[in-house]
Backbone bond lengths (Angstrom), bond angles and torsions (degrees), N, CA, C in turn:
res aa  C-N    CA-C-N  psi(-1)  N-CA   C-N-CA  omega(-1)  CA-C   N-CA-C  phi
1 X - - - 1.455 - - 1.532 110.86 -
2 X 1.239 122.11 -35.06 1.460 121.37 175.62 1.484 111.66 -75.75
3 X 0.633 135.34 -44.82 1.952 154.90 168.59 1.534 81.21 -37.21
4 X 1.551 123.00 -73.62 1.493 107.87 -169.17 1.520 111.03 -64.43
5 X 0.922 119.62 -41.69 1.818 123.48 -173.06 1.668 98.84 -46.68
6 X 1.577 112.13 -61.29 1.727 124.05 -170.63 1.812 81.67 -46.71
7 X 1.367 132.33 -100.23 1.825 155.25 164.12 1.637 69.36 16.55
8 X 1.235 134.35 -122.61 1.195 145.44 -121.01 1.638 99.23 -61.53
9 X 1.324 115.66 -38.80 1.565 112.24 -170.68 1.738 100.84 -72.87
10 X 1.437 134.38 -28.20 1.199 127.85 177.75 1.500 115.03 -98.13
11 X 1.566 120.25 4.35 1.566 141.72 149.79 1.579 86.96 -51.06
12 X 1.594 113.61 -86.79 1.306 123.22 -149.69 1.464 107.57 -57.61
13 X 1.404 120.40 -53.92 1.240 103.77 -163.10 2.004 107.56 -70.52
14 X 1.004 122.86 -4.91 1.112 122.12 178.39 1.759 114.61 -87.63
15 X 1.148 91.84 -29.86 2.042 111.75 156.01 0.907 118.10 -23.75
16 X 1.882 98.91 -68.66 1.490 124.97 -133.32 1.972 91.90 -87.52
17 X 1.779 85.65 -45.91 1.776 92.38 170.52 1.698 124.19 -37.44
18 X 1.329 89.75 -61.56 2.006 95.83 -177.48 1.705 104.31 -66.75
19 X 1.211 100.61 -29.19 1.823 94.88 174.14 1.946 102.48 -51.61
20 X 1.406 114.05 -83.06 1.122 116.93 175.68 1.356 110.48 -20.14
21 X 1.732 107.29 -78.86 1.619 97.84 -163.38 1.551 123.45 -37.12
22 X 1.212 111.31 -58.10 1.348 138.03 175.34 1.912 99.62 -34.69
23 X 1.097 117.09 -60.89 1.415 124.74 -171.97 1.443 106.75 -71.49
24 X 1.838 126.13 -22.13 1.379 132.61 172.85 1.521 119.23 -84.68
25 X 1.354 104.01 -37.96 2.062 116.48 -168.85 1.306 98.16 -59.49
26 X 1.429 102.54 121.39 1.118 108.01 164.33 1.310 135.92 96.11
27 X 1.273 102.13 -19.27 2.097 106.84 176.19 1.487 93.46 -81.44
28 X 1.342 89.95 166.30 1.420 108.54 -176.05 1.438 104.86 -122.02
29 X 1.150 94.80 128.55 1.886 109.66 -171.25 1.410 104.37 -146.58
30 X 1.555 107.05 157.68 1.273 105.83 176.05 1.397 114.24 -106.93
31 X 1.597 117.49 150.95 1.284 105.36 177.93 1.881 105.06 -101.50
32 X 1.822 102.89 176.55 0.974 84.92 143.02 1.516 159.05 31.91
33 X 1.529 88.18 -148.66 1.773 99.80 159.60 1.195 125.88 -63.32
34 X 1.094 127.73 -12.04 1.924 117.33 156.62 1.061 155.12 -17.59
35 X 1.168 91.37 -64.15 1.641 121.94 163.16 1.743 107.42 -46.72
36 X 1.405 122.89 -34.00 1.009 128.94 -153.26 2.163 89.19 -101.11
37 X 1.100 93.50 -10.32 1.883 75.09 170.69 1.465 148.19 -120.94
38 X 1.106 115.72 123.86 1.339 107.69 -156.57 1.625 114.83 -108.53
39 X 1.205 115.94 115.92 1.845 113.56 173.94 1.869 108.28 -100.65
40 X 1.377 65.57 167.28 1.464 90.45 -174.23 2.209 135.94 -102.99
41 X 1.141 102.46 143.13 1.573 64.36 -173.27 1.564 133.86 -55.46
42 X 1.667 94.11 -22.80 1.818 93.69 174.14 1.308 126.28 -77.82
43 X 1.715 114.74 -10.74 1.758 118.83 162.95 1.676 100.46 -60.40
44 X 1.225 108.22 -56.94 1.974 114.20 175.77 1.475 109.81 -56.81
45 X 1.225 131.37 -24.55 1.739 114.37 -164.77 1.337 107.26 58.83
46 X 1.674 119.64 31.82 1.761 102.04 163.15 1.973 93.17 -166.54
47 X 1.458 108.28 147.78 1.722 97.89 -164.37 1.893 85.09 -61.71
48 X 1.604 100.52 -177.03 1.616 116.50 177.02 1.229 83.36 -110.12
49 X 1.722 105.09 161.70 1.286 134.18 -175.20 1.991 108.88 -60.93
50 X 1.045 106.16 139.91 2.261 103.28 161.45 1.137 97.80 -45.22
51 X 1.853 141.56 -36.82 1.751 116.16 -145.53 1.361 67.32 -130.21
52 X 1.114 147.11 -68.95 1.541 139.69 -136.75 1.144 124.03 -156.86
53 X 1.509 146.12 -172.72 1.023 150.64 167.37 1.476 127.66 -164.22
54 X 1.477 113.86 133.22 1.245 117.36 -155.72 1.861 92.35 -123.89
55 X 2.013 106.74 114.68 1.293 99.44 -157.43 1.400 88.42 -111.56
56 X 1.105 131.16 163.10 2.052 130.84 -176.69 1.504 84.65 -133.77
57 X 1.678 104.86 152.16 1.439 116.65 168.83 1.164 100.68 -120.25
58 X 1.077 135.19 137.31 1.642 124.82 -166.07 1.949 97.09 -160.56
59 X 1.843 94.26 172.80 1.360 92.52 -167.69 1.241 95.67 -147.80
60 X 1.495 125.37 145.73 1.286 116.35 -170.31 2.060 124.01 -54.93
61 X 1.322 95.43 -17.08 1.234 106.61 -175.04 0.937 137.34 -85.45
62 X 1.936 92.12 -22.65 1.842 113.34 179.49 1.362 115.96 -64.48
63 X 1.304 121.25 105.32 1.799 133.37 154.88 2.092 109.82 -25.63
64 X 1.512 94.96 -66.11 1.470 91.44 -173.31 1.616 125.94 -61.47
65 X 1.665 99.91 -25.12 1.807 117.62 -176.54 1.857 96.90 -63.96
66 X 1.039 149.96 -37.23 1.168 143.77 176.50 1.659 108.35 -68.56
67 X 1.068 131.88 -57.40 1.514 131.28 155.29 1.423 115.26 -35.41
68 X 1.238 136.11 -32.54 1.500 151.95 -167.70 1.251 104.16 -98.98
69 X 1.299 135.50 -51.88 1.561 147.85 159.49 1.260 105.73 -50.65
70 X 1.461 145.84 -38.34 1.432 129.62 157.67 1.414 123.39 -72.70
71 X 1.796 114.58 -39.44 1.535 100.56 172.76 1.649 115.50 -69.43
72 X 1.343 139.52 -51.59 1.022 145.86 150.75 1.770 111.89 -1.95
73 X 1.403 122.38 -66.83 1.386 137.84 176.55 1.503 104.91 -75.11
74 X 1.214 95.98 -24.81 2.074 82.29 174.06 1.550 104.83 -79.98
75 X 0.739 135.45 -35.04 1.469 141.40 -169.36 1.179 124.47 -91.12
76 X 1.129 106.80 -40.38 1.524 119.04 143.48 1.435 136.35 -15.66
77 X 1.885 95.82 -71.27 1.459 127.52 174.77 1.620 96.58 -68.25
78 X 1.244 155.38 -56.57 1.310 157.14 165.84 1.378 104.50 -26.28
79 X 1.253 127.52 -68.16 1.214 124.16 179.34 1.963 129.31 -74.75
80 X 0.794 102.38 148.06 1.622 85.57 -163.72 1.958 80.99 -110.79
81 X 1.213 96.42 149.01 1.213 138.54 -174.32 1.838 122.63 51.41
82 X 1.558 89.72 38.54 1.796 108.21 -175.33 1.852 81.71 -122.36
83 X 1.991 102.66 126.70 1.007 103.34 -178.18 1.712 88.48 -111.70
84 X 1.616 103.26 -175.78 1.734 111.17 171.76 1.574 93.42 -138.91
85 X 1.088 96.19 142.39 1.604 119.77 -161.34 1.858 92.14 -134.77
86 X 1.035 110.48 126.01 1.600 126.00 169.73 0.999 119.34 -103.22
87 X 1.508 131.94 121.69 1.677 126.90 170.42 1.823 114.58 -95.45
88 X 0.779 100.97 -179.34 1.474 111.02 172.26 1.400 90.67 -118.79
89 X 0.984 123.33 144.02 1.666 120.92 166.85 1.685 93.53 -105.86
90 X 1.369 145.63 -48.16 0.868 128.69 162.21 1.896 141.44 -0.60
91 X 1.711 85.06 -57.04 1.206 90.94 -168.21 1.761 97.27 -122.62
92 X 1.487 124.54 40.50 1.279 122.70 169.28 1.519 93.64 -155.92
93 X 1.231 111.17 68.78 1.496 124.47 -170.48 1.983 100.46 -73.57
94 X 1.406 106.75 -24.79 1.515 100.75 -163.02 1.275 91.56 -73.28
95 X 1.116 116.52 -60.25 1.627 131.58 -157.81 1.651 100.88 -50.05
96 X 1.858 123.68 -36.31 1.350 119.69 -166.12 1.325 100.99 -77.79
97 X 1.493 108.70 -37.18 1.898 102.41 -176.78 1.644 116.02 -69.84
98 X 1.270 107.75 -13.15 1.636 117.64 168.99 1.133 108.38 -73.20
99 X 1.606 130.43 -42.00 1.705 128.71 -162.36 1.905 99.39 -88.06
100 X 1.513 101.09 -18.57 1.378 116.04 -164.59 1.530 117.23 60.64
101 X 1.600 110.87 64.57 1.314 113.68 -171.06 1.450 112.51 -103.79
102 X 1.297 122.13 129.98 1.145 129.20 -134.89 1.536 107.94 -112.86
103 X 1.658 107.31 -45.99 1.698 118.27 175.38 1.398 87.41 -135.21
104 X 1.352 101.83 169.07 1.494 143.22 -174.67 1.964 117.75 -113.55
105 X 0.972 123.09 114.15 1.631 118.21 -11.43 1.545 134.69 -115.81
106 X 1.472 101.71 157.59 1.683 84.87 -167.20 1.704 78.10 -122.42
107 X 1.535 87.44 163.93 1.315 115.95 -141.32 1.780 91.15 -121.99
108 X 1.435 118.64 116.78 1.946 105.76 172.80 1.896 88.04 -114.68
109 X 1.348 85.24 157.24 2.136 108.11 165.60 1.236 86.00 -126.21
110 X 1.203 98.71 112.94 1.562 124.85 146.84 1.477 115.05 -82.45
111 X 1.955 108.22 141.43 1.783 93.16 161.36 1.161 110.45 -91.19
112 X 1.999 107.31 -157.82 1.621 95.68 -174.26 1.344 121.98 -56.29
113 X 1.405 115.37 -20.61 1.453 115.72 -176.10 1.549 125.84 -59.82
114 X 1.378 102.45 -38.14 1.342 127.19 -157.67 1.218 128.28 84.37
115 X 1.083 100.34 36.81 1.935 115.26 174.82 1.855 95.48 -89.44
116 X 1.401 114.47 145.65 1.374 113.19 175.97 1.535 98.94 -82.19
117 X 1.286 107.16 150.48 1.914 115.65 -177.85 1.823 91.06 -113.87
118 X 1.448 107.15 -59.42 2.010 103.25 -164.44 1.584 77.97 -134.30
119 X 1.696 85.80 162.16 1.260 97.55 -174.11 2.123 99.64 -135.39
120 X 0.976 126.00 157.75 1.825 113.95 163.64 1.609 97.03 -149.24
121 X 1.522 95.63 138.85 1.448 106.70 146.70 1.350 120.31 -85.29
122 X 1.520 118.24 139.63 1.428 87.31 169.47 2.076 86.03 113.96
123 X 1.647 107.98 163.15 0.768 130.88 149.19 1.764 135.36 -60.27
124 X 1.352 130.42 88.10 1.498 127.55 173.90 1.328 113.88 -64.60
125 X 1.483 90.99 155.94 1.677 105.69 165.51 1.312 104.46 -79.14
126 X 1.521 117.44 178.62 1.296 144.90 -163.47 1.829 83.26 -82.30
127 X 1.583 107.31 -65.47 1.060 106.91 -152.59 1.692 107.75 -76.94
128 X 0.768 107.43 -31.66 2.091 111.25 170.93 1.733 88.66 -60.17
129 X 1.018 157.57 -63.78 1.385 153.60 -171.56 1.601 105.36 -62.42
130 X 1.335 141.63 -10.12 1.073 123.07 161.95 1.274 120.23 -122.18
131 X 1.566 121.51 4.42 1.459 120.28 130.58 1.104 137.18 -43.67
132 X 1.880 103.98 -50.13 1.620 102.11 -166.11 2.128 100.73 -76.80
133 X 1.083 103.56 -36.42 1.453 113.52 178.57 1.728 99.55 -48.18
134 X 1.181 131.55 -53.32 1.589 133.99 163.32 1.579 104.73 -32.00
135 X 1.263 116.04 -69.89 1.476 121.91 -167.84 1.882 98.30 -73.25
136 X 0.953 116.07 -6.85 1.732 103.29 166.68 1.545 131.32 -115.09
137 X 1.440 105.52 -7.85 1.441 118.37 149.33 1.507 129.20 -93.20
């Protein structure tokens, strides 16, 4: 009888977990200290957009970063002078422990400046990516 009690109590809390994640992956929110950082095109290896910039951290291995690498570039191309810039986090390890990037891939909108505006872990929607691009142009 306890064996089932432990089973159901580590059912739920593992539930309650994928509930959250599921309700977190992927929106784009700002934190914090964000607001407060600004890159450059030579931290990226590619110039930033005139209105904006939409940067992906990705890893050769990540499943979802290829899904993210097409919405990213679709929206992109829609907007005129919002570029998408791809990192490897792999191989720009300094720069990820600076942004404190945690999974692959997360996704920043920069404005023209290159200050971050929203940030997502996780896979975005089409339409959360051309909101936050609104609020950074």
């Amino acid at each position: 009888m306890i064996g089932l009690i432990v089973c159901l109590g580590v059912l739920a809390v593992a539930g309650g977990f994928g509930a959250v994640r599921k309700v977190r992956d992927g929106r784009l929110r700002m934190r914090g200290k964000d607001g407060a950082v600004r890159l450059t095109g030579a931290e990226l290896g590619a110039p930033l957009g005139e209105r904006a910039t939409l940067v992906q951290f990705s890893t050769s291995f990540c499943q979802p970063c290829r899904a993210t690498r097409r919405t990213l570039a679709e929206v992109a191309g829609m907007v005129q002078g919002v570029a998408h810039v791809e990192v490897d986090a792999e191989s720009q390890l300094e720069l990820v422990r600076r942004l404190e990037i945690l999974r692959t891939p997360t996704v920043l909108v920069l404005d023209a400046d290159g200050r971050v505006v929203r940030r997502a872990a996780g896979q975005p929607r089409r339409a959360d990516v051309i909101a936050a691009l609104g609020e950074a142009v």
